[in-house]
DOZA-929330 format. One line per 8 residues: number of its first residue (from 0); their letters; for each residue x, y, z of N, C-alpha, C. Coordinates in pm, 1 decimal. Each point is the difference from the previous one (the first is absolute). Example, Ala and Ser with C-alpha at 12.3 -4.5 7.8 and 13.67 -1.06 7.14 Angstrom:
<kedrens>
0 = as = 1319.0:-569.0:780.0:-89.0:119.0:0.0:90.0:120.0:0.0 | -35.0:105.0:-72.0:82.0:119.0:6.0:-77.0:109.0:73.0
</kedrens>
This chain:
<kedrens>
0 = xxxxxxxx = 2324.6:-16.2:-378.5:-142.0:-30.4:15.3:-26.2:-140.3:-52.3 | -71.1:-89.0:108.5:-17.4:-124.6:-63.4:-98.2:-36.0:-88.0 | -19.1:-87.1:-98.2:-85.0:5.8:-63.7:-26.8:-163.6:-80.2 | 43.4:-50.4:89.3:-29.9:-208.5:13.7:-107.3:-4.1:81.8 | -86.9:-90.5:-4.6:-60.0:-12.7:56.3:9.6:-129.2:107.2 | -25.1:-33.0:78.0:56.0:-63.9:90.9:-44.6:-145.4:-50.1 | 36.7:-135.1:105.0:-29.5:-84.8:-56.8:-133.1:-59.7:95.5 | -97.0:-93.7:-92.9:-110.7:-18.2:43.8:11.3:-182.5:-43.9
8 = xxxxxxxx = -78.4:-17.0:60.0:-23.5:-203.4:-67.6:2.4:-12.2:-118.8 | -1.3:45.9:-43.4:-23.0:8.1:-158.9:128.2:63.4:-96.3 | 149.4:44.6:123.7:80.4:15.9:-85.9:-44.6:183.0:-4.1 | 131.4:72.5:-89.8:-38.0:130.8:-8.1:-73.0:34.3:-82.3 | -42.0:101.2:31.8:-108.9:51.7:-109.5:64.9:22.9:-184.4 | -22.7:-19.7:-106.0:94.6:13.2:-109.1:1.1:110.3:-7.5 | 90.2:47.6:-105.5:50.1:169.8:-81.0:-160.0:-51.8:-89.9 | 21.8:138.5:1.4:-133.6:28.7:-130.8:52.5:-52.7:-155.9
16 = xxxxxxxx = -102.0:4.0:-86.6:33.6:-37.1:-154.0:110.4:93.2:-71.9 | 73.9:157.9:77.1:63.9:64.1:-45.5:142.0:42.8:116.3 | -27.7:-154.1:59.2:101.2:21.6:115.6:-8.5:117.9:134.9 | -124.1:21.0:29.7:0.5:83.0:93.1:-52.9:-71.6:128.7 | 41.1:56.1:116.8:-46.0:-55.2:155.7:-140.1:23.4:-3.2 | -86.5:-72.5:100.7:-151.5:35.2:28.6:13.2:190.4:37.0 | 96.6:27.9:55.2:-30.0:91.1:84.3:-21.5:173.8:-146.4 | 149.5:-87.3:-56.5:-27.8:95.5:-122.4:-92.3:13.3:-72.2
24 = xxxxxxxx = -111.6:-152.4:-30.8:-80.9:16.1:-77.9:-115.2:54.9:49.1 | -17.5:15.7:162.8:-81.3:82.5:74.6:27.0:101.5:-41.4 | 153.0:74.9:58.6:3.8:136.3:-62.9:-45.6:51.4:-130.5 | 4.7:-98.7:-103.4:-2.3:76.9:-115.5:-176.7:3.9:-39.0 | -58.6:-74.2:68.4:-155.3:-30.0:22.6:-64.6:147.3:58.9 | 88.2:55.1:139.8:-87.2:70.6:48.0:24.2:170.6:-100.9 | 142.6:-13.0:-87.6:44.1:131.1:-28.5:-50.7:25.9:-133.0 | -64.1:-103.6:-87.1:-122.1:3.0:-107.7:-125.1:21.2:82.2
32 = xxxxxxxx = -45.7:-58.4:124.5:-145.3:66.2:52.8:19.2:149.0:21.7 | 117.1:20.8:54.7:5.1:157.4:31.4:-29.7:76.6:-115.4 | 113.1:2.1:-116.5:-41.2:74.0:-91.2:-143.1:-16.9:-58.6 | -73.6:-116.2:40.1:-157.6:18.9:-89.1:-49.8:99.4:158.4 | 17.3:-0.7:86.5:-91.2:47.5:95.3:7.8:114.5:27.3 | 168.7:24.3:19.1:-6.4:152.6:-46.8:-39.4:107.8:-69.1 | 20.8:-67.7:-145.9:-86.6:93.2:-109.3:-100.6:36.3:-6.6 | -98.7:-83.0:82.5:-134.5:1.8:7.6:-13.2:113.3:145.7
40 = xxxxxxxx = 94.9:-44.6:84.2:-43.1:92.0:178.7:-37.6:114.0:-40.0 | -120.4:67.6:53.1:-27.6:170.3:51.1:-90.1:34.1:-134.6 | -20.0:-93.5:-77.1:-62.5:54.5:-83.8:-124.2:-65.9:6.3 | -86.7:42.8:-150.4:-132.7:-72.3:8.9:26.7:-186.3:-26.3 | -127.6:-21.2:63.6:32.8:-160.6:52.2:-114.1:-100.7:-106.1 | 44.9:-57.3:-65.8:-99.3:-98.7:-51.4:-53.7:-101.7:147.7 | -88.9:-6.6:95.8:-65.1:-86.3:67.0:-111.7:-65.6:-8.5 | 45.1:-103.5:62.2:-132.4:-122.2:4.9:-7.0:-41.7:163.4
48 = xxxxxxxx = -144.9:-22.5:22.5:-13.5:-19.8:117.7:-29.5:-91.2:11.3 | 89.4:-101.8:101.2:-67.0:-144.6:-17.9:-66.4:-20.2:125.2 | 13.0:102.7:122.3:-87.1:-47.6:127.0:-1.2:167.7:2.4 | -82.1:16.5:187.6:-16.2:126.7:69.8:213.3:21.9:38.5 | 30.1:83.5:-69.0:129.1:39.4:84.3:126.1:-109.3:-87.0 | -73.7:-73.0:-121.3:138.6:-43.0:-22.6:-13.7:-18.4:-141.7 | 106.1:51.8:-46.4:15.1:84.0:-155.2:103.2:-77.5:-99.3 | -4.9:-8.7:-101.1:100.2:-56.8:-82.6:-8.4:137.8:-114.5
56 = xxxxxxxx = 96.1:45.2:-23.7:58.8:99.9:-96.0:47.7:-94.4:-109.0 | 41.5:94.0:-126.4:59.3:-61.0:-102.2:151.1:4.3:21.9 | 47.6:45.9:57.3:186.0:-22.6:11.9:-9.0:-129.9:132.7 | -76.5:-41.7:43.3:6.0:-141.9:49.1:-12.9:-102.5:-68.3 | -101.2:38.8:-119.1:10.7:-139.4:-52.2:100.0:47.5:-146.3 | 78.6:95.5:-0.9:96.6:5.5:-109.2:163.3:-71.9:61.8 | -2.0:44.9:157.8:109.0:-18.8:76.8:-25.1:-148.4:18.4 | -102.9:-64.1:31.1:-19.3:-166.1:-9.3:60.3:-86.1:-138.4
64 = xxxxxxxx = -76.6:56.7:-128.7:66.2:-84.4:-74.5:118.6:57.3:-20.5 | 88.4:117.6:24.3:124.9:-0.6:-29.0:49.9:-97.2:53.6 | -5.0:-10.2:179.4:94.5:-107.0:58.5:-49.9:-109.9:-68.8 | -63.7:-68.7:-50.9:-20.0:-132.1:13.3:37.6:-16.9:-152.4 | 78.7:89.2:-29.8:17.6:5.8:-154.7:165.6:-54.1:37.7 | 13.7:81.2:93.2:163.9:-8.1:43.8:4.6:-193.0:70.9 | -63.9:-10.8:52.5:-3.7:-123.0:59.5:-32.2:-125.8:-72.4 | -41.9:7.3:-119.4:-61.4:-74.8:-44.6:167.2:-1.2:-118.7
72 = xxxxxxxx = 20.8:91.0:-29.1:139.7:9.7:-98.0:129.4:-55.7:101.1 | 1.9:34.9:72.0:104.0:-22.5:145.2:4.0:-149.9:76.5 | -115.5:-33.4:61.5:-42.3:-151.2:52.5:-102.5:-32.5:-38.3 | -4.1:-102.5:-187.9:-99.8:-19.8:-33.6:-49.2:-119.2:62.5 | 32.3:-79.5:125.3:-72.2:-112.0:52.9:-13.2:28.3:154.3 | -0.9:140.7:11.9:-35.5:20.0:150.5:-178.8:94.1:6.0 | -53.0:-31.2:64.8:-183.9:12.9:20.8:20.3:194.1:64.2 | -71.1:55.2:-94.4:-20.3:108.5:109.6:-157.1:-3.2:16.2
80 = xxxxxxxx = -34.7:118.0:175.2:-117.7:-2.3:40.1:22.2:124.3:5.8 | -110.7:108.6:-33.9:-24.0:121.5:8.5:-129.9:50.5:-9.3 | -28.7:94.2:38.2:-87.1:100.3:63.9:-125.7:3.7:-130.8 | 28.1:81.3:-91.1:-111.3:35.3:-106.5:-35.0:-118.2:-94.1 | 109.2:-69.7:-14.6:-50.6:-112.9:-137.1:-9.3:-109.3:70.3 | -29.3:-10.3:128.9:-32.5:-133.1:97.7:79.6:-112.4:-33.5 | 102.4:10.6:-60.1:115.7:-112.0:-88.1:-40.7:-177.2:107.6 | -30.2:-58.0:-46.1:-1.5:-155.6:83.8:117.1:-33.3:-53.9
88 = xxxxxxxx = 81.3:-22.8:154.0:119.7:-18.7:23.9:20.2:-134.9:76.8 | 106.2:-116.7:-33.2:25.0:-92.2:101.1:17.7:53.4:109.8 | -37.6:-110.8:112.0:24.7:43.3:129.6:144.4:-121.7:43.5 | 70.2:-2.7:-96.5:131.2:-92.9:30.6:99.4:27.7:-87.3 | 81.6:9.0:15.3:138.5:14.1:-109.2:20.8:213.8:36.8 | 67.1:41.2:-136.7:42.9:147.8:38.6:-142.9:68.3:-75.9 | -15.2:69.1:77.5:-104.3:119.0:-13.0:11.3:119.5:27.1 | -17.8:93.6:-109.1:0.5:148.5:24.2:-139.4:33.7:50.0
96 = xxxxxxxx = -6.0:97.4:135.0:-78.6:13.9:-6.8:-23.0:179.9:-32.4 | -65.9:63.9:-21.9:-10.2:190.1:-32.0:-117.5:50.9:-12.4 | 87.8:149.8:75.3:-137.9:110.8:3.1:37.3:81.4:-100.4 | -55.9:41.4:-93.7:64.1:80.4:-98.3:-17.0:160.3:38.4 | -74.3:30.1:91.8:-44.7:98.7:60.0:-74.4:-47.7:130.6 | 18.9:30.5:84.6:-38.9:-7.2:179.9:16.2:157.3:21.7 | -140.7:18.5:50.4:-76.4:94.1:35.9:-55.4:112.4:-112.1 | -51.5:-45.4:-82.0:-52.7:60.8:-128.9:-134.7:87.6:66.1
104 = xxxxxxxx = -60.4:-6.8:89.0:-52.8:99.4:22.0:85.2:160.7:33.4 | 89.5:-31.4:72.9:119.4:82.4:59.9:41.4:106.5:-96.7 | 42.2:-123.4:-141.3:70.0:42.9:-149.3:-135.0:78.7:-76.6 | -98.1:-24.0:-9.7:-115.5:56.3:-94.1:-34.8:166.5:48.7 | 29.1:-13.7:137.1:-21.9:95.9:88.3:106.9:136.9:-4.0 | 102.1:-62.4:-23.7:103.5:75.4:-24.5:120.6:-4.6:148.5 | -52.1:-87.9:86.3:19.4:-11.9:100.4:163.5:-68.6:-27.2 | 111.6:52.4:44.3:134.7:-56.1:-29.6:35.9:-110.7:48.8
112 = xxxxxxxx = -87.9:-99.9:56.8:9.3:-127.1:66.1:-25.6:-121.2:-40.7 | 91.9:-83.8:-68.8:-56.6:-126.1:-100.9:123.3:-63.3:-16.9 | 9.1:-112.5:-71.4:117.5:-76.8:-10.6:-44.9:-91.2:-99.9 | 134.3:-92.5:-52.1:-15.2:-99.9:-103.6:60.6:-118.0:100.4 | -70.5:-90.9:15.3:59.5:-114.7:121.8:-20.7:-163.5:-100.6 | 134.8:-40.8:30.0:48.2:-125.7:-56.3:79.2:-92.1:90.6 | -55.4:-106.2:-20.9:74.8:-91.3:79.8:11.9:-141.1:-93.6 | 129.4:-78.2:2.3:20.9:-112.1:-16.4:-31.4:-84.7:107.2
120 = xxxxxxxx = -134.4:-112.8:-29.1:49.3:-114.0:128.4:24.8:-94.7:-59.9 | 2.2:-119.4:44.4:39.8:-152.8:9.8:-108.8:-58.7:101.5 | -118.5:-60.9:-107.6:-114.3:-39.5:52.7:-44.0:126.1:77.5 | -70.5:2.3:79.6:-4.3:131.8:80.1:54.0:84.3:110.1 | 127.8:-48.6:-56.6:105.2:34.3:116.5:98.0:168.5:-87.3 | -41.7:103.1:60.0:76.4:95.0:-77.9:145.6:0.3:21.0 | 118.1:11.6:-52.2:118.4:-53.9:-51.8:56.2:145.8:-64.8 | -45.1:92.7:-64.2:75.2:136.8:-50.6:-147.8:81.4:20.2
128 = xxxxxxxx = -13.2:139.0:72.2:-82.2:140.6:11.8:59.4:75.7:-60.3 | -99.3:88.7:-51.5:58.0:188.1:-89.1:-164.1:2.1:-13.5 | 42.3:73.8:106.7:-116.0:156.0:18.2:62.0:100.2:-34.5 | -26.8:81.8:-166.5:33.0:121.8:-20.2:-86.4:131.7:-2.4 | 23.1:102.4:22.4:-100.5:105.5:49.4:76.2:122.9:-114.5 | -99.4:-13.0:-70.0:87.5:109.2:-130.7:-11.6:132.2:28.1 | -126.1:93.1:82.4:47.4:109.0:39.5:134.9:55.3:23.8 | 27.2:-71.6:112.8:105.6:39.9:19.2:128.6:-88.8:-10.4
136 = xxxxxxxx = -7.8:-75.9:-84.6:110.6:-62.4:-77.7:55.1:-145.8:132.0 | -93.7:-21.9:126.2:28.2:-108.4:95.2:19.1:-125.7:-83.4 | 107.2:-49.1:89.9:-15.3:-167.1:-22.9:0.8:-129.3:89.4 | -76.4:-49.6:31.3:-5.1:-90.1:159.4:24.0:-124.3:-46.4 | 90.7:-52.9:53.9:35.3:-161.8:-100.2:55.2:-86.0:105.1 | -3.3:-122.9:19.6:62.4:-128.8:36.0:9.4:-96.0:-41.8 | 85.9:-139.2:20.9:4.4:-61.7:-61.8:-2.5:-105.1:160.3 | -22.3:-122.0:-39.5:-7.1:-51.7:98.4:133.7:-46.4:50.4
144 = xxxxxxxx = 30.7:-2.9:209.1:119.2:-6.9:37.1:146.8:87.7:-22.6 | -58.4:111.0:-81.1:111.7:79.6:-31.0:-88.4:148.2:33.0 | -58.4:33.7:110.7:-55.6:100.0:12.7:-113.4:103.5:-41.1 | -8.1:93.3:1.7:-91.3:131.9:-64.6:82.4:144.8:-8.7 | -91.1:44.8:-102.2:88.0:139.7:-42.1:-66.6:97.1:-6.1 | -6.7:102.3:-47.2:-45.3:92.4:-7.2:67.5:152.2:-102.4 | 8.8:-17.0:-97.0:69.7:86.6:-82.4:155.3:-12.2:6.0 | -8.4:-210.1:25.8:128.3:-2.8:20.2:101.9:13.0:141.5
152 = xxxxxxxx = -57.4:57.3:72.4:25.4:-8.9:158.0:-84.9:-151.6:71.8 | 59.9:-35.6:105.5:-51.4:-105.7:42.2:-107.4:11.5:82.9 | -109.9:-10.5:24.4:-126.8:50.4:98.1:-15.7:-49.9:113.3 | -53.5:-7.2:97.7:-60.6:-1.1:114.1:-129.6:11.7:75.6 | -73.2:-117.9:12.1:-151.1:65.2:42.0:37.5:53.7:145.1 | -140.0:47.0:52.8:39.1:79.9:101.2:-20.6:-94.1:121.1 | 97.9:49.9:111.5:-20.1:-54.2:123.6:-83.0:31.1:103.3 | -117.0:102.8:-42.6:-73.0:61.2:169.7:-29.9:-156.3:67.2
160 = xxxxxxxx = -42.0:38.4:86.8:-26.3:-90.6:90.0:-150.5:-55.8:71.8 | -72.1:124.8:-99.2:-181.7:-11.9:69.2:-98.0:69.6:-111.2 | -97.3:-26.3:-20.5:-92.9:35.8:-69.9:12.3:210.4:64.1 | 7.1:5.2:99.2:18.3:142.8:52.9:96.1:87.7:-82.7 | 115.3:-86.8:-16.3:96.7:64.4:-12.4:9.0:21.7:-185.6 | -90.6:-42.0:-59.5:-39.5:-45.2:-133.0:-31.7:114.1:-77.8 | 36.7:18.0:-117.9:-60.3:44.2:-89.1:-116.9:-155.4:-92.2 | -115.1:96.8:3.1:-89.9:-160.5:-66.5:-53.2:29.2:-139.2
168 = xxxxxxxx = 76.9:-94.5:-87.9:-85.4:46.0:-123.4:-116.5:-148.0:-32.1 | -82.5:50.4:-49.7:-112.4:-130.5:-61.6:-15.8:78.5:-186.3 | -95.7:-91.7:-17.4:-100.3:-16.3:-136.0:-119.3:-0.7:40.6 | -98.2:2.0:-45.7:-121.1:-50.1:-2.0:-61.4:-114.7:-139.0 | 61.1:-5.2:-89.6:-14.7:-91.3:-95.6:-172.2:15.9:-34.9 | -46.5:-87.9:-54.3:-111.2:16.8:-29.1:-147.4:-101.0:26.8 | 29.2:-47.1:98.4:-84.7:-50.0:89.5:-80.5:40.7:86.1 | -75.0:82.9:24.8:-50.8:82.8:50.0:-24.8:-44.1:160.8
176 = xxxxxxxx = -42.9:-63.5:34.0:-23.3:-89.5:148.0:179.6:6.6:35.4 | 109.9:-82.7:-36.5:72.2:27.6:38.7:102.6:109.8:54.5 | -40.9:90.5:-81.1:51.0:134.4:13.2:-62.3:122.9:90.1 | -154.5:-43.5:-10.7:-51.8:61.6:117.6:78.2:-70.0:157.5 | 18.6:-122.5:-4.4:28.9:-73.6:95.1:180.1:44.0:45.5 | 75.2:-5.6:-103.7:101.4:98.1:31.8:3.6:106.9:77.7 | -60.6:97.0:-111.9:-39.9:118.8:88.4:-44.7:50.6:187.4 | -79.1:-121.9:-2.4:-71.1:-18.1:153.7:129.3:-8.3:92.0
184 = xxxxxxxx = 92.0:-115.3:-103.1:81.5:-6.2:104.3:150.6:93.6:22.9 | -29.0:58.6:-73.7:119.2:120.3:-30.2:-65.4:83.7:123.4 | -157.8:51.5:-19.5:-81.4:84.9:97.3:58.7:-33.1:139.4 | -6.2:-164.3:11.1:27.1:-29.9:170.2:125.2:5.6:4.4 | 96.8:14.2:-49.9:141.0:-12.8:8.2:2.0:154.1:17.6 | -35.8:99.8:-41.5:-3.0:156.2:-12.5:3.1:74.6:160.3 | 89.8:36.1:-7.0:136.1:64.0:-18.9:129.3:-71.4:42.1 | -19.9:-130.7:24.2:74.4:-94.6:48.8:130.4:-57.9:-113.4
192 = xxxxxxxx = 53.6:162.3:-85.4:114.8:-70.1:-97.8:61.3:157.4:-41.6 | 71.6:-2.8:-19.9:21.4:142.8:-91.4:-84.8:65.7:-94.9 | 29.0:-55.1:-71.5:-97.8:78.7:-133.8:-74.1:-117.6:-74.9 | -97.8:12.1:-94.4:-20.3:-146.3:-95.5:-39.1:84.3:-149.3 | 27.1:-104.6:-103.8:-10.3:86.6:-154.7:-60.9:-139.3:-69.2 | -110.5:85.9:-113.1:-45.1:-125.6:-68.9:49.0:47.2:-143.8 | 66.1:-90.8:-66.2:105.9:0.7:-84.1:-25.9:6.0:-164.5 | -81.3:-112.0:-29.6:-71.3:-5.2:-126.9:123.6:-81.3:-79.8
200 = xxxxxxxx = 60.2:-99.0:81.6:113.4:-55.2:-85.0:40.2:-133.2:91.6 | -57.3:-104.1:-28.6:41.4:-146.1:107.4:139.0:38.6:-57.6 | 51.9:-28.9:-104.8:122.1:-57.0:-16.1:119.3:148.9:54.1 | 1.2:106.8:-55.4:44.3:146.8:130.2:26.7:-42.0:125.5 | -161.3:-34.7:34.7:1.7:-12.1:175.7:106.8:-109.9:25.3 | 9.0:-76.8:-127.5:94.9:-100.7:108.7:82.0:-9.4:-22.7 | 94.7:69.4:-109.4:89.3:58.4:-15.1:74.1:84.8:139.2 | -71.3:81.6:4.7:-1.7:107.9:129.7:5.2:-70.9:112.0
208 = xxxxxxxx = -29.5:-86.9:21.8:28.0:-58.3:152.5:132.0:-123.5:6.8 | 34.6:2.2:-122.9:124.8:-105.4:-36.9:71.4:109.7:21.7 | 9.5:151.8:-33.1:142.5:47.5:22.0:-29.9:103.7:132.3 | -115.8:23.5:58.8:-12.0:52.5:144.3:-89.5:153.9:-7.0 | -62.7:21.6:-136.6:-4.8:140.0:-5.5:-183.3:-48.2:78.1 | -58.1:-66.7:-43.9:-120.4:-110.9:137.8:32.9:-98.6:58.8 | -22.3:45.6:137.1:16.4:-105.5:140.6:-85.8:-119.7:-30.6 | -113.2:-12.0:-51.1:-82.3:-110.1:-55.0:-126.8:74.1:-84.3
216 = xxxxxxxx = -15.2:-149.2:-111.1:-49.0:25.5:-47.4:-147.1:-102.0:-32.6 | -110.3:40.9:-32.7:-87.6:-92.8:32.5:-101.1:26.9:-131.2 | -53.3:-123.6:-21.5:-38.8:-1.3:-119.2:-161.7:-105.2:-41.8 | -90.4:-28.8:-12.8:-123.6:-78.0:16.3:-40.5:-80.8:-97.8 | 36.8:43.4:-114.1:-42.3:-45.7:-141.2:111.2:-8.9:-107.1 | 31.6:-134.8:-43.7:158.7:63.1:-114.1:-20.4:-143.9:-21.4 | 66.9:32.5:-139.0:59.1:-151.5:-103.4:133.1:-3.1:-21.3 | 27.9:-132.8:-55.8:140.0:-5.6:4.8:89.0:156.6:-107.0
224 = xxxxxxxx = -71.5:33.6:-60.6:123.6:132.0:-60.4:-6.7:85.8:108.6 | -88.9:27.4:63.8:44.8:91.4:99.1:115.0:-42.4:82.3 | -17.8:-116.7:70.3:105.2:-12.0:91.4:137.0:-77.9:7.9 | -44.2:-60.0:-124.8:130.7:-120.0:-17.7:168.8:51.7:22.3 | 32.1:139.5:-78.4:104.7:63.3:34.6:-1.9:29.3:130.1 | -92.6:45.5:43.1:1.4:55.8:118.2:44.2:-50.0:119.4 | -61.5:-163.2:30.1:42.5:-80.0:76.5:171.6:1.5:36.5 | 7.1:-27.0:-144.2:187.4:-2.6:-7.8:38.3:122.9:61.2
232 = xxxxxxxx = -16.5:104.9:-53.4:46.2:132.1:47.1:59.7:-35.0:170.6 | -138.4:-33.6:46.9:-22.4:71.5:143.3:77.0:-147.3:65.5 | -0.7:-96.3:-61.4:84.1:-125.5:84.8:169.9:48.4:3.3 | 2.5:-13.4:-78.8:126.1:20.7:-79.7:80.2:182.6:97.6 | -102.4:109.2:14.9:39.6:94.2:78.7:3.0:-33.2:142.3 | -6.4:-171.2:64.4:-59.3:44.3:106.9:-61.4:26.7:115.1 | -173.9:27.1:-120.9:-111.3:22.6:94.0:-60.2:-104.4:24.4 | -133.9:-6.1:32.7:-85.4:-145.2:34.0:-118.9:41.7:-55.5
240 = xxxxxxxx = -37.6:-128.7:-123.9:-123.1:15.3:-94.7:-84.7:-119.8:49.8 | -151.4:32.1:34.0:-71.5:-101.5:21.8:-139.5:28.5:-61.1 | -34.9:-126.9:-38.6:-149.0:68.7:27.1:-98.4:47.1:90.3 | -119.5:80.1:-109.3:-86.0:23.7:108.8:-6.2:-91.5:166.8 | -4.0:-113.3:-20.1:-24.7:-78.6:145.9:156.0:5.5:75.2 | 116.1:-2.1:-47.6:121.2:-13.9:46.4:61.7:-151.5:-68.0 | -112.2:-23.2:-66.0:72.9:-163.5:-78.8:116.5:75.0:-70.1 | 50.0:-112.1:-52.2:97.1:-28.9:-155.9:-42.5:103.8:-91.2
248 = xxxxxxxx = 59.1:90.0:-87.5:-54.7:44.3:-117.6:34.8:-35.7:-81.7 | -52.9:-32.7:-127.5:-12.9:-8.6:-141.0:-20.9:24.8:-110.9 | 52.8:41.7:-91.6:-36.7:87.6:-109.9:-151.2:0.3:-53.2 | -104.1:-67.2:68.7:-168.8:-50.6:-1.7:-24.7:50.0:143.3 | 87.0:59.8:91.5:-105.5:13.2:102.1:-60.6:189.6:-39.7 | -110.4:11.0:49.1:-82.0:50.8:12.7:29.9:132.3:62.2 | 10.7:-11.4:113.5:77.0:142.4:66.0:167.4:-37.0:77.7 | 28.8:128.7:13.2:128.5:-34.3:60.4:3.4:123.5:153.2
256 = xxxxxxxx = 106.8:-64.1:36.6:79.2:94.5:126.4:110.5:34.2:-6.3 | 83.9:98.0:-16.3:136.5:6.5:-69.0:77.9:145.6:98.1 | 128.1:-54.5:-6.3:109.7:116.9:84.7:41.8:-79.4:112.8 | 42.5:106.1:119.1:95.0:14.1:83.3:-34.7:-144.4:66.9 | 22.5:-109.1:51.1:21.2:-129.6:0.2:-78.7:0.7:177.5 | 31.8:71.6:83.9:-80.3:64.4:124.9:-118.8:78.7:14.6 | 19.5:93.2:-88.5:-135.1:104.8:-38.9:-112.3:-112.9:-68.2 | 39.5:2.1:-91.0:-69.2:-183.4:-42.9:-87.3:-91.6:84.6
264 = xxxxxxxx = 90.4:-71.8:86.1:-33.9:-65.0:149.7:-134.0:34.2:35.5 | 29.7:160.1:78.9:-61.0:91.3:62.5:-133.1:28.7:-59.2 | 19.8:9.8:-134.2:-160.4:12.1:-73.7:-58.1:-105.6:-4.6 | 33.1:-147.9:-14.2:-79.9:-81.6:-9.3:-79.1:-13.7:111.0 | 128.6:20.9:113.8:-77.3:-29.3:137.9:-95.0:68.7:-16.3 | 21.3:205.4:-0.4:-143.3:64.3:30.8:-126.3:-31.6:-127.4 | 54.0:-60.0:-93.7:-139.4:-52.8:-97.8:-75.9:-137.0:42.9 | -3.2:-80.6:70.2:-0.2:-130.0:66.8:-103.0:-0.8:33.9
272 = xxxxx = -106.7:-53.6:-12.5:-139.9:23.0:16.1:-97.7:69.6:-49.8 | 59.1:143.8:-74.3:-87.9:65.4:-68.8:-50.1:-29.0:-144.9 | -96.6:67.1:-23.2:-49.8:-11.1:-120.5:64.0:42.6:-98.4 | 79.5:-46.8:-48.4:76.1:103.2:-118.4:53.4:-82.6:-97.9 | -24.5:-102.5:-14.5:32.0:-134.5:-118.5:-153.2:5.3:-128.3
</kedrens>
């Protein structure tokens, strides 16, 4: 299993302050969030509500400063950006970016669907992913130019060939106009795909369409911890990640389009004019 990170303008990424690879110091990042998140799953929930539908628990912000406890001991001159403590992070040199929990409504709920998502970039270019999913002990990782995995097996996004032939997962995020606007267009697409599932997990969903278990995946509202691993995942398996419009994506864009590299295609085409941005 490789665990260099490849080379970038800037030369390779260094060993950590205790000699470990980025990828390890991911691992050992997401397997301290697990144990805080675990202990806490299925039981009663300390919550705070910071909008309609989007929740911060206390094992998010216990699982936040753990990692950044690890990162800060590990690469004390690399910037992290994350989710609960809004960390202001350079937007040049190496940056961690992390979700210490993605989909905390899911987790409060008791709902078995959530993850700890980390990514190393280089300026905003992601460079090492680990999406870990502690339920059930998953691990979704790449590194850049050396593939994607999946509990250690090598992954595959999927190949259908048409929005028809699709399984469709989305989000709705928390924009309300946009998500109605989704919806509309899921309505006109209806029955025109296999099945569709709304997930409660950007960084899952795109997980899931990096190794094929969603034909695409679609998404309206997200910041860089949601998707920064993710991107990698699904390049790296593959698939074809764009944004909402079909531009370039970026760990700042806004929504994405993600999976089977044709099915993909196929949706932009049938979204092309409609209201759903």
């Amino acid at each position: 299993m490789a665990t260099d990170l490849p080379s970038t303008s800037s030369g390779q990424a260094p060993l950590s302050k205790s000699g470990k690879s980025p990828l390890e110091v991911a691992r050992l990042c997401a397997r301290e969030g697990e144990r805080i998140v675990m202990a806490a799953f299925g039981g009663a929930q300390d919550v705070r509500v910071k909008g309609r539908g989007n929740l911060v628990t206390a094992a998010d912000l216990a699982s936040e400063r753990a990692i950044h406890e690890i990162l800060a001991a590990e690469y004390p001159d690399h910037s992290v950006l994350s989710e609960e403590t809004a960390a202001t992070a350079r937007d040049e040199g190496w940056m961690w970016v992390v979700d210490p929990l993605d989909g905390t409504h899911n987790y409060a709920r008791g709902i078995p669907f959530f993850c700890i998502n980390i990514a190393l970039c280089y300026g905003e270019e992601p460079l090492v992913a680990l999406t870990y999913e502690p339920v059930r002990g998953e691990e979704f990782w790449a590194q850049k130019g050396e593939g994607a995995f999946v509990n250690g097996e090598r992954m595959q996004a999927s190949q259908r060939e048409s929005v028809r032939a699709s399984l469709l997962a989305v989000d709705l995020g928390y924009n309300d106009k946009r998500a109605a606007h989704l919806l509309a267009l899921l309505q006109e697409m209806w029955p025109g795909m296999q099945s569709a599932r709304i997930v409660g997990s950007a960084a899952l969903g795109l997980a899931y369409a990096a190794c094929g278990r969603f034909d695409l995946f679609v998404h309206h509202m997200l910041y860089p911890w949601d998707i920064a691993a993710g991107i990698l995942l699904v390049r790296e398996a593959g698939g074809a990640i764009s944004d909402r419009d079909g531009g370039p994506v970026t760990i700042r864009s806004e929504g994405i389009v993600a999976g089977a590299p044709e099915a993909h295609a196929d949706f932009l085409r049938l979204a092309a004019g409609r209201p759903w941005r």
